[in-house]
C-alpha positions as CSV (number, residue, x, y, z in Angstrom):
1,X,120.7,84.8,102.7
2,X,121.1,83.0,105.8
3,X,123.3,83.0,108.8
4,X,125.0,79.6,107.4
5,X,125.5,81.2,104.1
6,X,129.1,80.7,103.3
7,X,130.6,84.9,102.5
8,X,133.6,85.7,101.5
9,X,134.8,89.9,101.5
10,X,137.9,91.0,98.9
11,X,138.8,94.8,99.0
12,X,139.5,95.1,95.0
13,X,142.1,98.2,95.7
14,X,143.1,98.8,92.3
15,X,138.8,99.4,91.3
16,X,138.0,100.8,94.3
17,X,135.5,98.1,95.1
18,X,134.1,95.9,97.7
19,X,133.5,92.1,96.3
20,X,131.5,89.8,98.5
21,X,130.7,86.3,97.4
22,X,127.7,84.9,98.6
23,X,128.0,81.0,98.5
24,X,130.4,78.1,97.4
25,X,130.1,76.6,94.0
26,X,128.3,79.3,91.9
27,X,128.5,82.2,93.9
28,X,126.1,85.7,93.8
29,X,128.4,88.7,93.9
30,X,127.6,91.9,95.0
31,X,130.2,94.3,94.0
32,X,130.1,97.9,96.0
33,X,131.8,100.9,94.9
34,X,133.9,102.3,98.0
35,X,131.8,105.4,97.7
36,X,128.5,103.6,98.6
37,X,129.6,101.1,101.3
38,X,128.6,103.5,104.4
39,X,125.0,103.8,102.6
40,X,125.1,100.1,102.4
41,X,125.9,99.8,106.0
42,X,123.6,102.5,107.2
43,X,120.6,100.3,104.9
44,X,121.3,97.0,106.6
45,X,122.0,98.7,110.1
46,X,118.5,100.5,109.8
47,X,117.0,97.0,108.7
48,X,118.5,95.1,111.6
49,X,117.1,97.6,113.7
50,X,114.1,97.6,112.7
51,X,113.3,94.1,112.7
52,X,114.3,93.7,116.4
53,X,112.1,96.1,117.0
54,X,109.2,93.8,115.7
55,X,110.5,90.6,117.1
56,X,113.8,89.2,118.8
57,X,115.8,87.6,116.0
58,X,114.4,84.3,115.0
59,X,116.6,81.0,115.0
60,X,116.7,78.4,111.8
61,X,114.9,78.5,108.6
62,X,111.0,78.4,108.5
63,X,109.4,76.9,105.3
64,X,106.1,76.6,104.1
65,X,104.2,73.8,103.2
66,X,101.1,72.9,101.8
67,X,99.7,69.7,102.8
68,X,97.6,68.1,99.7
69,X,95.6,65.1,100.4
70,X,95.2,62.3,98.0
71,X,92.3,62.9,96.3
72,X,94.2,66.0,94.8
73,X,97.0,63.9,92.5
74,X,94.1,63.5,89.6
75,X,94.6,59.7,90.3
76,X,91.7,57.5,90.1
């Protein structure tokens, strides 16, 4: 998940669940029972906490990649 992931929250009252959509077109949904969303809370809280403990919060995306040269396609 990143921080320009769209999110969308719906209380589902009559199940007493939590939905939260994660993205546009084909969504991931996490669906949390009303019993378990401090335990949730308290999970990411004490993850957020601990990672600005280790480093101020970064900005962007950071990606890896491997640089090949041109002898590596298998191409003569």
């Amino acid at each position: 998940m990143t921080a320009d992931l769209p999110m969308r929250v719906e209380p589902l009252v009559f199940a007493g669940r939590v939905e939260v959509r994660f993205g546009n077109a084909f969504p991931a949904v996490l669906l949390v029972d009303h019993a378990a969303l401090p335990r949730l809370v308290r999970g990411l809280t004490e993850g957020q906490a601990a990672l600005e403990k280790v480093a101020p919060p970064a900005t962007g995306r950071h990606v890896l990649v491997e640089e090949v040269g041109d002898d590596a396609t298998g191409e003569d």
